[in-house]
N, C-alpha and C positions, 0 to 999 in steps of 0.2 A: 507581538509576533507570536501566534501561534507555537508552542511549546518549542519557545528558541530561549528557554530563559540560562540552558547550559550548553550555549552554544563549542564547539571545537573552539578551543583557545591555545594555541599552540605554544606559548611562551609562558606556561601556568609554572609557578615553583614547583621541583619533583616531589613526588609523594614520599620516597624515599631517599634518606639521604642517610650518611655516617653518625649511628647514635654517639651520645657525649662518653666520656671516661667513663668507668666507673667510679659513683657513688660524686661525679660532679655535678654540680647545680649550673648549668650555662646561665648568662648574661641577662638579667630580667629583660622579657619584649615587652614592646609595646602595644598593648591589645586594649578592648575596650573595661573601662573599669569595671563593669559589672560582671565579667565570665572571672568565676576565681581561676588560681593559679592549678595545671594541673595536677600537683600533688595532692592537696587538696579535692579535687571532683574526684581522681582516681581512688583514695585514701577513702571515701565515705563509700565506696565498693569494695571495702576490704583488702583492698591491693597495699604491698608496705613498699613505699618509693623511694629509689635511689638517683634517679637522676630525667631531665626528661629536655625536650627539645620540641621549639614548634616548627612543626615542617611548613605553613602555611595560616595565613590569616586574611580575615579581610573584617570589615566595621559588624560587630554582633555573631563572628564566628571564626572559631579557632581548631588546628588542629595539628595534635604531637603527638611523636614519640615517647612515652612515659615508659622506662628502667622498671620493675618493681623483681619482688624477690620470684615472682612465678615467669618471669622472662619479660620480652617488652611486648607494650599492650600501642592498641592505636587509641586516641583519646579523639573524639567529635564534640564539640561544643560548640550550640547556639542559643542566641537571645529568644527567639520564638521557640515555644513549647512546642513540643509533636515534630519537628522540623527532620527527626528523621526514623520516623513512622516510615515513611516510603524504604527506606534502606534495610531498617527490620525486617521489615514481609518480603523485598526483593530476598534477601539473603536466606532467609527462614525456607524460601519458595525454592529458590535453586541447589542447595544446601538438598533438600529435599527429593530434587535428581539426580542427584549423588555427584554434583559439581564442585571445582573447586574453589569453593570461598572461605574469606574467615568466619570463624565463630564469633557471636555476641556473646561476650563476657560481661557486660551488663549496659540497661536502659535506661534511662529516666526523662521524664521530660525534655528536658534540655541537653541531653547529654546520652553519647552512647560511646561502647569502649568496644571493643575490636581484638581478636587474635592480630598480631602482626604477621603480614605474607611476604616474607622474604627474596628478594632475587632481583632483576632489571627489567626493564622495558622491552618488549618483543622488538624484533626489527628485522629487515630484509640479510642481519647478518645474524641471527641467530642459525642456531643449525637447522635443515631444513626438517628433519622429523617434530621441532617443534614447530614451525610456524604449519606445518599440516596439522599439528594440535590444538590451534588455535581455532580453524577452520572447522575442527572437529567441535570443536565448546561452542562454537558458533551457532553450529549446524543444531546442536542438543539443546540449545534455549531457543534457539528460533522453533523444534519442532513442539514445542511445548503448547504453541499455538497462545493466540489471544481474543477477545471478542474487542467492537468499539466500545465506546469511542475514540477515535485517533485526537488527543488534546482538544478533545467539544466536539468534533466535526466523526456525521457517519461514515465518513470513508476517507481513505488516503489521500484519494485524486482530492476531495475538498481541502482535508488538510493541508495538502501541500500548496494548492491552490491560494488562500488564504498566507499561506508561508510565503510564496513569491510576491503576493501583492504588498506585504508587507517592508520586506527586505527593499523588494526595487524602490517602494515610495523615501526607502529613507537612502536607497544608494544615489537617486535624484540630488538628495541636499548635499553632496559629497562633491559635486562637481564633475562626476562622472558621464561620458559621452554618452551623448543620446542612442547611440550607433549601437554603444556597448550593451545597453539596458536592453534598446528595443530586439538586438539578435539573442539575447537570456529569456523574454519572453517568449521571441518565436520558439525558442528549444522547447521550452516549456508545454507550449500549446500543442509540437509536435510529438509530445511524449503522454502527451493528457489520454488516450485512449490505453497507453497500456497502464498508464496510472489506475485508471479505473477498474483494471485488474487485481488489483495489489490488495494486500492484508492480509491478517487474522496471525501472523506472528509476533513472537514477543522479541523485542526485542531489547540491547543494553540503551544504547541512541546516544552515550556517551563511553563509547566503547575504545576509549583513543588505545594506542601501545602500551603506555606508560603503567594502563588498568589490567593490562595482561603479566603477570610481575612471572621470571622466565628464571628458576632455581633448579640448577642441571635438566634433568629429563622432564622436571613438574611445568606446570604451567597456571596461575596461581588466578583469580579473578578478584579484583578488587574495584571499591567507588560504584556500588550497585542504583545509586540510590536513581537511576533515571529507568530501572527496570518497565516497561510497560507496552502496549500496543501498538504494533510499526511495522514497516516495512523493511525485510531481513537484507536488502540492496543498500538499506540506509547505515545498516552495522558495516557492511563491507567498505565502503567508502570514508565512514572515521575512522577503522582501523587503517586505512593504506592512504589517508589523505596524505601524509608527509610524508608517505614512504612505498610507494607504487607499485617499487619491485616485493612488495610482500604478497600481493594479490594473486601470481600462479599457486602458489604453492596451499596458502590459506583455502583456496579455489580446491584445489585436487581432496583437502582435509576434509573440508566441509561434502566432498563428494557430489558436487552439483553436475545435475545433468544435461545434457546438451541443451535445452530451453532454456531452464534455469542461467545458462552461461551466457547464451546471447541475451537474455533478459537484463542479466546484470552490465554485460557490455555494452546496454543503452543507458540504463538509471547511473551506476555508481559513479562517470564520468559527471553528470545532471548533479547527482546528492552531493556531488565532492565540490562543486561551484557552490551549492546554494551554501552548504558549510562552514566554504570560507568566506565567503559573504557576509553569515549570519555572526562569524568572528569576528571580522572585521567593526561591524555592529557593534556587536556586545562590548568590546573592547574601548570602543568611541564613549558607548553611555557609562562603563563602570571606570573609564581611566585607574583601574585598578585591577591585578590579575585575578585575586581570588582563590578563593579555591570551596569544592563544595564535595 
């Protein structure tokens, strides 16, 4: 499926959770034997470590909280080299608009380390000056603009095109009513003209809540690594899929204008099916949450 490989996965372990004691070693996990432990990857970047926690794993990649004496750092480790080359240049790029991301505290092949961004998950209960700030971050990487290709394809309309043939062929094997598929197509064909519309912004495309980290007035960006070419209706709809009531407000930050408004009152309803669809999917093939 066309650039569905990170699709919205709603029940993913949180990025953040309660680091360990001080100066405790938690419970050896279970990861694959070949990613060493992170004291160890952190320690050959000159960090001196006291304690660390993995917030999330899955087969060939892991990811913790590592203590060291300079404060706590994020640790990324994968089995395939370059694996997060896309997350350097996202952060390197927006960092560069004067957004707010973490710093890269160092790189390597296999491995990248992170400032830690402190705080929670944005949500229709945060106070609303932030969730207009959110809108506003929104608003400032989407206007940064992008060129194609939208994941191979010259334009959005095929992209996405491509994305529903793909998703319906496999919501077929699921047992799912013919009734239901065939009225997700009609939507689809009924929105293909303003589809054809669409592009040239950048967008996160894995923009959930959880990636907006919300510490008093700040509003933090974190998990860049899907940075790229998209359609800025497709960021609105992962941020408010599970949580709806966030969308006036996000709406008002981002400053969208009356077209913009009704544009996105026909897509982000459309982006917010094919998403959880595409979840649904993902979730079937990895039987495992993950995390990336």
């Amino acid at each position: 499926m066309a650039r569905a490989r990170g699709p919205v996965a709603r029940r993913r372990p949180p990025r953040h959770t309660a680091p360990p004691g001080p100066g405790r070693r938690p419970p050896r996990e279970r990861r694959h034997p070949l990613i060493p432990d992170p004291p160890d990857i952190v320690g050959r970047f000159g960090f001196e470590v006291s304690g660390w926690q993995v917030l999330a794993q899955r087969y060939g990649r892991l990811v913790a909280r590592v203590e060291t004496s300079h404060g706590p750092v994020v640790l990324k480790a994968d089995l395939a080299a370059g694996a997060f080359v896309p997350e350097v240049e996202a952060v390197r790029r927006l960092a560069a608009a004067g957004l707010p991301v973490p710093e890269v505290l160092g790189h390597g092949p296999n491995e990248l380390i992170l400032s830690w961004t402190p705080g929670v998950a944005l949500s229709s209960a945060s106070p609303p000056p932030i969730q207009r700030e959110a809108g506003r971050l929104l608003r400032t990487i989407h206007s940064l603009g992008s060129e194609p290709p939208y994941s191979g394809r010259p334009t959005v309309d095929l992209w996405i095109a491509d994305w529903v043939e793909s998703i319906t062929s496999w919501w077929r094997t699921t047992g799912a009513h013919p009734d239901e598929v065939s009225q997700f197509l009609r939507w689809h064909h009924q929105l293909r003209p303003l589809l054809e519309d669409r592009g040239g912004d950048l967008i996160l495309f894995d923009g959930r809540p959880e990636h907006f980290r919300v510490d008093g007035s700040r509003v933090g960006l974190i998990d860049l690594h899907d940075l790229g070419p998209g359609d800025a209706a497709m960021d609105l709809a992962v941020l408010t899929l599970d949580d709806p009531a966030l969308l006036p407000a996000v709406l008002d930050g981002y400053d969208a204008t009356a077209d913009e408004r009704e544009t996105f009152a026909h897509l982000v309803p459309f982006y917010t099916e094919l998403r959880r669809l595409s979840a649904a999917e993902w979730k079937s093939r990895t039987r495992s949450p993950g995390c990336t």
